[in-house]
N, C-alpha and C positions, 0 to 999 in steps of 0.2 A: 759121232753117233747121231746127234741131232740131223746133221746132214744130210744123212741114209732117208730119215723119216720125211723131211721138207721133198729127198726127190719123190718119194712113195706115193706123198701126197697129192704133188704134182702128175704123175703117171695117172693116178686118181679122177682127179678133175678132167684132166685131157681126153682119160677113156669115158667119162662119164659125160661129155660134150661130142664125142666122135659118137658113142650111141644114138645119143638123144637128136643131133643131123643127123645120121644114118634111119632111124625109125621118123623122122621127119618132123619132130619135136620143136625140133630150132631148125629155122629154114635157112637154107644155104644155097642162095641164087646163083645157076648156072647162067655164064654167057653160052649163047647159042654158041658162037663158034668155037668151043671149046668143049667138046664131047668126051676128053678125058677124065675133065673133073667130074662131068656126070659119073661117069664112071667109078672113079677115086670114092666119091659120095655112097653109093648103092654099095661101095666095102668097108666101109662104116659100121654095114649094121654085123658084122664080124667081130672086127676090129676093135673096136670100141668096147664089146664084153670082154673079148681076149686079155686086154690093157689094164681091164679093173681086175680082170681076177692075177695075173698075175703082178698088180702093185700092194693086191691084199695076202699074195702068197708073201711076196718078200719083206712087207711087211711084221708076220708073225714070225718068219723065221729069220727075221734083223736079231744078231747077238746082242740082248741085254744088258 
């Protein structure tokens, strides 16, 4: 049971870091020649809300 929560919370922090690079909060230096990552970055600011809300869905609905 514990388990369930530590990954939740994890899901958590990860989405709450891929946000905050993705709106350019915490910077996350692209090498020029590597235009994916640009990429990868700019779907961040998706991603990143997506991840929190559903680590806070499975959160509430984790069996007590």
């Amino acid at each position: 049971m514990i388990a369930a929560y530590i990954d939740e919370f994890i899901m958590l922090c990860a989405g709450a870091w891929m946000t905050a690079v993705g709106f350019g909060y915490v910077d996350l230096p692209v090498p020029p020649n590597q235009p994916w990552l640009g990429n990868l970055v700019r779907q961040f600011k998706w991603m990143g809300p997506l991840l929190v809300l559903i680590a806070v869905i499975l959160g509430v609905a984790a069996p007590g």
